[in-house]
C-alpha atoms as one frame of an Amber mdcrd trajectory, in Angstrom:
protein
  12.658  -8.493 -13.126  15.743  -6.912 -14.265  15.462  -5.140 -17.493  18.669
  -6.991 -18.562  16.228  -9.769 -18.881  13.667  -8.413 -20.902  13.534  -9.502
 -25.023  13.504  -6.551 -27.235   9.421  -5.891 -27.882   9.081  -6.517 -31.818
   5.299  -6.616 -31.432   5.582  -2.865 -30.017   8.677  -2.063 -32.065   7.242
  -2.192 -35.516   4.131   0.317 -35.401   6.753   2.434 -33.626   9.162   2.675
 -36.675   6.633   3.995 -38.677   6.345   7.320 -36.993  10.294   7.229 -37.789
  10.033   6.735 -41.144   7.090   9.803 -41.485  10.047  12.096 -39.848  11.531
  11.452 -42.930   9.836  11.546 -45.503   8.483  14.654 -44.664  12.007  15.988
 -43.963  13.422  15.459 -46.969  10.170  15.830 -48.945  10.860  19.410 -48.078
  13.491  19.634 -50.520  11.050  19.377 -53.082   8.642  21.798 -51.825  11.658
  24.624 -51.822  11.856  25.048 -55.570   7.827  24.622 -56.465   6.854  27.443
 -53.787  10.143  29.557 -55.199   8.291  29.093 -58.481   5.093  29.176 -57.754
   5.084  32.176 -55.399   7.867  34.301 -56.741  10.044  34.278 -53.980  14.209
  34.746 -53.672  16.791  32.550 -52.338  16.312  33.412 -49.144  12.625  33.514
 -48.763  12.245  29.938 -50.493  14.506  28.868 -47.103  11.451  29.899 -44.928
  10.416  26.000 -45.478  13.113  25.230 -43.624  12.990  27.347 -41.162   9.461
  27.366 -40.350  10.006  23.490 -40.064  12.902  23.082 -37.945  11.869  26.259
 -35.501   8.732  23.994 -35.408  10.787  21.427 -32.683  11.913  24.485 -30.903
   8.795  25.667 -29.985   6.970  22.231 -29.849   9.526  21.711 -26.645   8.809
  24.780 -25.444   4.663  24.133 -25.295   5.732  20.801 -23.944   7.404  22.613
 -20.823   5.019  24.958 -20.471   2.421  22.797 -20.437   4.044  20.414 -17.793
   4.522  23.684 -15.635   1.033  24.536 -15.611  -0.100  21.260 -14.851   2.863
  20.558 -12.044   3.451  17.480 -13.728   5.142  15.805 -16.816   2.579  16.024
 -19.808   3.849  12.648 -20.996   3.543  10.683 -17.661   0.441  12.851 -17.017
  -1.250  11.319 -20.820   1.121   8.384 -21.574   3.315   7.496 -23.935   0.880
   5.658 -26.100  -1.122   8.434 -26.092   1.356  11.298 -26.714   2.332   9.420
 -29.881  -0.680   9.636 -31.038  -1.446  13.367 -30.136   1.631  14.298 -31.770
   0.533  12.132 -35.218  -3.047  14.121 -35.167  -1.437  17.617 -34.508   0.151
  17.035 -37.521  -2.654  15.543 -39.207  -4.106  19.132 -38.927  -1.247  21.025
 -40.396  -1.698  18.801 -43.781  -5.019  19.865 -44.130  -3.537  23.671 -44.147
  -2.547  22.756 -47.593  -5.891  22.633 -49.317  -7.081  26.406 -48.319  -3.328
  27.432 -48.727  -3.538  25.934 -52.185  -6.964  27.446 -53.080  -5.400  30.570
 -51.745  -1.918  30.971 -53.522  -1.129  31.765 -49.564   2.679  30.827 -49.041
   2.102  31.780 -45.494  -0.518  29.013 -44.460   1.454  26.715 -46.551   4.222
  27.755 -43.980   1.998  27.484 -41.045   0.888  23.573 -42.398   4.629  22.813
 -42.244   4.818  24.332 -38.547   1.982  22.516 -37.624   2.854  19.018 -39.177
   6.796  19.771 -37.254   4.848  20.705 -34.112   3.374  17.674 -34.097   6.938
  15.444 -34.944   7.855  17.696 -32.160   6.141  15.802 -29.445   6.175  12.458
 -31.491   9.703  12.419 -30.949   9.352  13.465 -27.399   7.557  10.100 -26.821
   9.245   8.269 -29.521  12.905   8.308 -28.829  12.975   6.940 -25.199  10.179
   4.636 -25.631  12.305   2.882 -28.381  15.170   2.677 -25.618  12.683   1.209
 -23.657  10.999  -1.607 -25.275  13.550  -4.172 -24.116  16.930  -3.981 -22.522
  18.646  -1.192 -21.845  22.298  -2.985 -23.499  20.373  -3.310 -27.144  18.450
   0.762 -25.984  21.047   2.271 -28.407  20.647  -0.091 -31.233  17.311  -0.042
 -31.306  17.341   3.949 -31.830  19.789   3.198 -33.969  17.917   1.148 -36.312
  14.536   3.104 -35.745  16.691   5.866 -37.473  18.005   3.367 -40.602  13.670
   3.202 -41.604  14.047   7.441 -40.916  16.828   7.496 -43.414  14.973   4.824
 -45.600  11.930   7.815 -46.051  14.746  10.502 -46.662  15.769   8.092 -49.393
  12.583   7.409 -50.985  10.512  10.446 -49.936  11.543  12.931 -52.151  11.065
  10.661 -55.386   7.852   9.949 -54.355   6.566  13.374 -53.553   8.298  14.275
 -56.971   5.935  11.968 -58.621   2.620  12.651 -57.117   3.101  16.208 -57.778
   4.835  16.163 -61.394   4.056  12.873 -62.736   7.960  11.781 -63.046  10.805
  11.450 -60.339  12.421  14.450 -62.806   9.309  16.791 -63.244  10.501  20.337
 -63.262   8.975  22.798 -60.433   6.360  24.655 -62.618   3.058  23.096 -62.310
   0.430  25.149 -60.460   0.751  25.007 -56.540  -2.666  23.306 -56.242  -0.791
  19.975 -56.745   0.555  20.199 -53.809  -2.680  19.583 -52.199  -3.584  15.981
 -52.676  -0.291  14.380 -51.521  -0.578  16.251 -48.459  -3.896  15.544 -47.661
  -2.994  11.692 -48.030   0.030  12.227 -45.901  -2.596  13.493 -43.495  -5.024
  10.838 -43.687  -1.567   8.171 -43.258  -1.191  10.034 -40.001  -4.404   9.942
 -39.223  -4.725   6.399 -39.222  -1.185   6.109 -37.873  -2.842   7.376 -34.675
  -5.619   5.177 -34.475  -3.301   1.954 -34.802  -0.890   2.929 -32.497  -3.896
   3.922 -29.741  -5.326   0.536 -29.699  -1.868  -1.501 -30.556  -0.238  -3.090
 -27.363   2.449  -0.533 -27.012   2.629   0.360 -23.133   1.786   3.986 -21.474
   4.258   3.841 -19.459   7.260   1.588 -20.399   8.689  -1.251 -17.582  12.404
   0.073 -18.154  11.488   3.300 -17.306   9.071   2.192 -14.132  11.850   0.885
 -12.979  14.298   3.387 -13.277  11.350   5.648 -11.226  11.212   2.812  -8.730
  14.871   2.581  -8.123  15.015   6.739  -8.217  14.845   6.788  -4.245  16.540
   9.474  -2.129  18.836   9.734  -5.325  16.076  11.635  -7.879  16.242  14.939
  -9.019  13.135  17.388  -9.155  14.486  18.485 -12.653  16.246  16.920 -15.776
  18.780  20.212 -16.012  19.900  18.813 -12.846  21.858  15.763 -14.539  25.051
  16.697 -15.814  24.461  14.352 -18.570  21.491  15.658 -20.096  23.016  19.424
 -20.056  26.334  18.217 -22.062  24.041  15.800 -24.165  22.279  18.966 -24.976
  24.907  20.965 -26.583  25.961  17.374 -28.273  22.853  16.656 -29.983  22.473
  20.723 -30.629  26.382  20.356 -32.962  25.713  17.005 -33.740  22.891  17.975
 -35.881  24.392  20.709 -36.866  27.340  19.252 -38.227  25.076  16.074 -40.057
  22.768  19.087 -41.617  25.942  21.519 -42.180  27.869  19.385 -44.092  25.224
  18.192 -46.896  23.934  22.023 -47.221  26.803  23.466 -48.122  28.184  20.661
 -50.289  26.711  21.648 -53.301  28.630  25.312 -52.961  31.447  23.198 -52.735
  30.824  21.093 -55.885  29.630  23.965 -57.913  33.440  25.139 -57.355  35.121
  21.846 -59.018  35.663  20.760 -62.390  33.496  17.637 -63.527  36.513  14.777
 -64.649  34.174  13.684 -66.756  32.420  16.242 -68.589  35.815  18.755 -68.402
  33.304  21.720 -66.902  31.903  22.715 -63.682  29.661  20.270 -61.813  26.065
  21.320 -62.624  22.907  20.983 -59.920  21.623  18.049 -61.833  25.119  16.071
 -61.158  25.684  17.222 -57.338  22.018  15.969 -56.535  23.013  12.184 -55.988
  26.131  13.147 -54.421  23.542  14.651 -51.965  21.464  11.364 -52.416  25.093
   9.235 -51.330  25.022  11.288 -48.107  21.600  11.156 -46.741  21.767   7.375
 -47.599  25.173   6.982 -45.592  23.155   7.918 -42.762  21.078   5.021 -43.696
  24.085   2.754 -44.419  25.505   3.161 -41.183  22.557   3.232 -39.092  21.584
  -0.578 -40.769  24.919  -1.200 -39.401  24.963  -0.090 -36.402  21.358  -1.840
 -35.614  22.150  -5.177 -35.868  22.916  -6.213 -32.336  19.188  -5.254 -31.952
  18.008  -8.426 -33.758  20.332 -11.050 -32.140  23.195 -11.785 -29.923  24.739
 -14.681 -31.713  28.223 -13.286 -32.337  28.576 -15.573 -35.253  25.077 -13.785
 -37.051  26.688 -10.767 -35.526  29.336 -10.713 -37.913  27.869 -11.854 -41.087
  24.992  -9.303 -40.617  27.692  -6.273 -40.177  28.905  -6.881 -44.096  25.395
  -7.809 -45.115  22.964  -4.699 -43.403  25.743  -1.874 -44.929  25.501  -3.146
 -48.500  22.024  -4.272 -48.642  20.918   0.127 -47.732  24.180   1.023 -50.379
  21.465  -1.091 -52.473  18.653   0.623 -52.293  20.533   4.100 -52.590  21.859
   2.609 -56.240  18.060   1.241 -56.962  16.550   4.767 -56.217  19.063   6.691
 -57.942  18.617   3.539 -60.740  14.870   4.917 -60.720  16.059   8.641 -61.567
  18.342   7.964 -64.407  21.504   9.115 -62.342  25.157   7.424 -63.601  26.120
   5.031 -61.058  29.611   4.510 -61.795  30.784   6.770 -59.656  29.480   5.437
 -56.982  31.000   1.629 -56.844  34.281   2.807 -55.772  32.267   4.033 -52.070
  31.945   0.704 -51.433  35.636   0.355 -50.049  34.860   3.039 -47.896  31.674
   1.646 -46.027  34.395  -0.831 -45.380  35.943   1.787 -42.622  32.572   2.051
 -40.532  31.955  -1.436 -40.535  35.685  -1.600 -38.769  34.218   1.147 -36.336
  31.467  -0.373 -35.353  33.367  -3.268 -34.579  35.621  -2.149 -32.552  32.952
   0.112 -30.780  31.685  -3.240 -29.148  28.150  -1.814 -28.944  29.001   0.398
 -26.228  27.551   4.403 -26.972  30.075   6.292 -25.485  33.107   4.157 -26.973
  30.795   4.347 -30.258  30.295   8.147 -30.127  34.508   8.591 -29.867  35.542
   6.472 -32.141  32.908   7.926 -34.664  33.194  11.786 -33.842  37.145  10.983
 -34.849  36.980   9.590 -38.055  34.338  12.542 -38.747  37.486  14.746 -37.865
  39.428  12.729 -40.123  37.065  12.854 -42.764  36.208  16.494 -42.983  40.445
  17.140 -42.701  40.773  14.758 -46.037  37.951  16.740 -47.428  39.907  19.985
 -46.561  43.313  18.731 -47.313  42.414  17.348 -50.758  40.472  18.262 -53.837
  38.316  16.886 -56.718  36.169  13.558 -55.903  38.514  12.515 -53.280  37.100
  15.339 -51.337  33.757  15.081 -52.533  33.842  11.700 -50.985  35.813  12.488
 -47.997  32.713  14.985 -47.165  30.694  12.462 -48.194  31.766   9.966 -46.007
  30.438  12.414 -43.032  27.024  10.997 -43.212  28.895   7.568 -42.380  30.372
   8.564 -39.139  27.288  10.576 -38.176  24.721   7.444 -38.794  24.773   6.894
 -35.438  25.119   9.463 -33.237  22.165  10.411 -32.301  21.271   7.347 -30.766
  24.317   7.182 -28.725  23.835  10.615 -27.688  20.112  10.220 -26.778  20.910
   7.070 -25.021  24.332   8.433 -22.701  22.185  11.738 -22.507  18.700  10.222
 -20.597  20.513   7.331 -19.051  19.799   7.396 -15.484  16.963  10.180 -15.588
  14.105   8.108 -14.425  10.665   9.851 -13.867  12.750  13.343 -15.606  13.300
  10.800 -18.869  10.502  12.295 -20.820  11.433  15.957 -19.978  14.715  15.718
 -20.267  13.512  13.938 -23.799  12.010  17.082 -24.715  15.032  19.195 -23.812
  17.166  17.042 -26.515  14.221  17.691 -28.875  14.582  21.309 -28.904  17.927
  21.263 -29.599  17.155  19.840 -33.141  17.511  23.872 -34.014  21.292  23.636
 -34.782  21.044  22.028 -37.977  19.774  25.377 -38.920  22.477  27.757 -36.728
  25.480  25.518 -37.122  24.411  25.897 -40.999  24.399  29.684 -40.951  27.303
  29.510 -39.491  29.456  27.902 -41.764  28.006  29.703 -44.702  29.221  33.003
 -43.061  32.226  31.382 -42.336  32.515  30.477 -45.888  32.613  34.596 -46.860
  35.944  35.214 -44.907  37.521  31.399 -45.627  36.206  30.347 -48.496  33.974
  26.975 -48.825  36.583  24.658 -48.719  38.327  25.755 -45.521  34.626  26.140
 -43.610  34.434  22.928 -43.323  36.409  23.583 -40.030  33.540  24.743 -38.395
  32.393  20.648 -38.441  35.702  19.932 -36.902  34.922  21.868 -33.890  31.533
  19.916 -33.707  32.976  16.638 -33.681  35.856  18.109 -31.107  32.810  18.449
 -28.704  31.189  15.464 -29.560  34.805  13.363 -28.379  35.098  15.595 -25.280
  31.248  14.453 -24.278  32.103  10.591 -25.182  35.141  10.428 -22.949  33.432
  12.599 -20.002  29.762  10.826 -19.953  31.079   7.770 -19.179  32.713   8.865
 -16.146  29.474  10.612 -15.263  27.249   7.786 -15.527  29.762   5.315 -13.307
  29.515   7.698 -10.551  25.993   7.274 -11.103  25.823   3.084 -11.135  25.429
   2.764 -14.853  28.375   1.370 -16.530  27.704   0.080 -19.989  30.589  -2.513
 -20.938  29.193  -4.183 -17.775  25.867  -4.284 -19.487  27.071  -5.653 -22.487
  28.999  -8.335 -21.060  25.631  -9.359 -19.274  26.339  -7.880 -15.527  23.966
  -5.476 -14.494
């Protein structure tokens, strides 16, 4: 049957969004572990960013293992194991790197509470090996994108709410200060790890396939035509250097816009912005990542034009909701927020006009994230603070349409060439670097041109894929228009 035909899997969907929404909680629970191990083990600036870096490097290496493995064995470890079943290796791995917390508590020992964090990233390492293309999978390959797509709106909904839970469970209050002893760090993890724990178990005897029929088929159809190694697709190398500065440029542009706001005068209070009023500014922008990735999900769910429509206004201002009720919960002013309303306005014209196809998506998005990041650059006060805020917006969904143009047409290499795009997760943390160093010969303001060049690429590899993948039968406005 052709996988045109299929229904998108909601029975198999569901426990797979779950494992999404861990990826971020974590994530941005991280931001909350920075300033209690600072405290709590003494350490500077720079050694408090360890958290991150042990995390992210995590995915690097993960993807390494992965290939190392599959060398060893002469086969691919996921097609060797399953999907099912790498899920739920990857959700136990971690599983083991929460329970690093209690000794590493106990201890005082800021290197095993590193080490849990490698471990528990090790583990969303291989998860998202499994997780990415099996989402593409479970139904057809026209909706693929916009089911990644939404996967990642429930990722952004545990960036959202992650960090104000963690704050509780470890302070008592979403505004606890970070100077309670380091042994209450312990129990939430612990429960994280028995959540992933159990996580496993559901997903190992839930109905989701081992090997997905999209993918069978694309290994059926392989023929003469298949390639003993991913690298060997043009489209995978290129979407490896796009996913590599498209994460950078998502990760970039949030960590160094509190420099930038420490820099401006408050309209309100007459005085520099303080930490305390750039947090939900920070908030805004991890939830426009949610915003636009509701958005951009919605042809997942049906393909009644008319529902189409109604659910592109509704999705974007239902997650601006929940940003305003979590930020409600903290005690933040909300009145500055309203006024971003009018500008979720300008991605739900986007995705409109992107017509649900990735590559026309990925253009028309990486140039309003040029056009963003020159307001930003070209302006100052709030106007730029939202202008860089609006970055999140145009990078909601990017990764899916990168993933999606990047493994299209890889067949039995779709899980290795899976793992290749996972390793390249590391440029949140170079393209970051970069821009702060940038920032000592430039100034803050003007390093936002670093991001420009991101997005530059991330055009070029939208207007060049598509040409790529024709050559190679796959031509997705005929997919969307129902020819296969």
């Amino acid at each position: 049957m052709s996988s045109e035909n299929v229904q998108t899997k909601w029975g198999q969907f569901i426990p797979l969004v779950i494992v999404f929404f861990f990826w971020g909680f974590v994530a941005a629970s991280n931001d909350i572990l920075i300033p209690v191990f600072k405290t709590a083990f003494n350490l500077s600036q720079g050694e408090s960013q360890l958290v991150s870096l042990a995390f992210y490097i995590a995915y690097t290496v993960g993807s390494l293992i992965y290939m190392g493995i599959s060398a060893l064995i002469k086969e691919d470890l996921v097609n060797r194991i399953g999907y099912k079943n790498g899920l739920s290796l990857g959700l136990l791995i971690s599983a083991v790197g929460t329970l690093l917390f209690y000794p590493a508590a106990n201890t005082g020992s800021f290197p095993l509470m590193l080490s849990g964090l490698f471990i528990v990233a090790l583990g969303f390492s291989l998860q998202q090996t499994v997780a990415n293309p099996l989402a593409i999978a479970l139904g057809p390959i026209k909706t693929g994108s916009q089911r990644l797509t939404l996967a990642g709106g429930i990722n952004n909904l545990g960036t959202t709410i992650g960090p104000l839970i963690v704050t509780f469970a470890i302070f008592g209050s979403s505004t606890g200060a970070s100077t309670l002893s380091i042994e209450s760090v312990k129990i939430p993890y612990l429960i994280l790890g028995l959540a992933f724990l159990l996580v496993a178990i559901l997903l190992k005897f839930s109905s989701l396939p081992d090997r997905p029929a999209l993918i069978e088929e694309e290994i059926a159809t392989d023929g003469v035509t298949a390639k003993s190694s991913a690298l060997q697709y043009p489209q995978l190398v290129m979407g490896m250097i796009a996913i590599f500065l498209y994460v950078g440029v998502e990760v970039s542009t949030a960590s160094n816009l509190p420099a930038y706001m420490e820099s401006l005068i408050n309209a309100k209070t007459g005085v520099l912005y303080t930490l305390q009023e750039i947090s939900p500014y920070i908030s805004l922008y991890w939830a426009s990542l949610m915003i636009g990735r509701w958005t951009g999900a919605i042809e997942a769910f049906t393909e009644k034009a008319s529902l189409q429509q109604i659910l592109r206004f509704v999705a974007p201002y239902l997650a601006f909701g929940v940003f305003l009720g979590v930020n409600a919960i903290a005690k933040h002013d909300l009145t500055p927020f309203y006024i971003y309303g009018l500008i979720i306005l300008v991605l739900i014209a986007a995705d409109i006009a992107s017509k649900g196809n990735p590559a026309r998506m990925l253009l028309i998005f990486s140039l309003l994230g040029i056009i963003a990041l020159a307001i930003g650059m070209s302006t100052n006060g709030i106007v730029s603070i939202y202008a860089f805020t609006s970055v999140g917006l145009f990078c909601s969904t990017l990764w899916p349409c990168i993933f999606t143009l990047a493994v299209s047409g890889l067949g039995k290499n779709t899980s290795q060439g899976s793992s290749f795009l996972i390793m390249m997760i590391m440029g949140g943390g170079v393209i970051s670097w970069l821009q702060g160093f940038a920032s000592e010969f430039i100034g803050i303001h003007s390093s936002y041109l670093v991001g420009v060049v991101c997005f530059a690429y991330l055009a070029f590899y939208a207007w060049s894929v598509s040409g790529i993948l024709k050559k190679q039968g796959i031509n997705f406005d005929k997919k969307l228009s129902g020819g296969h």
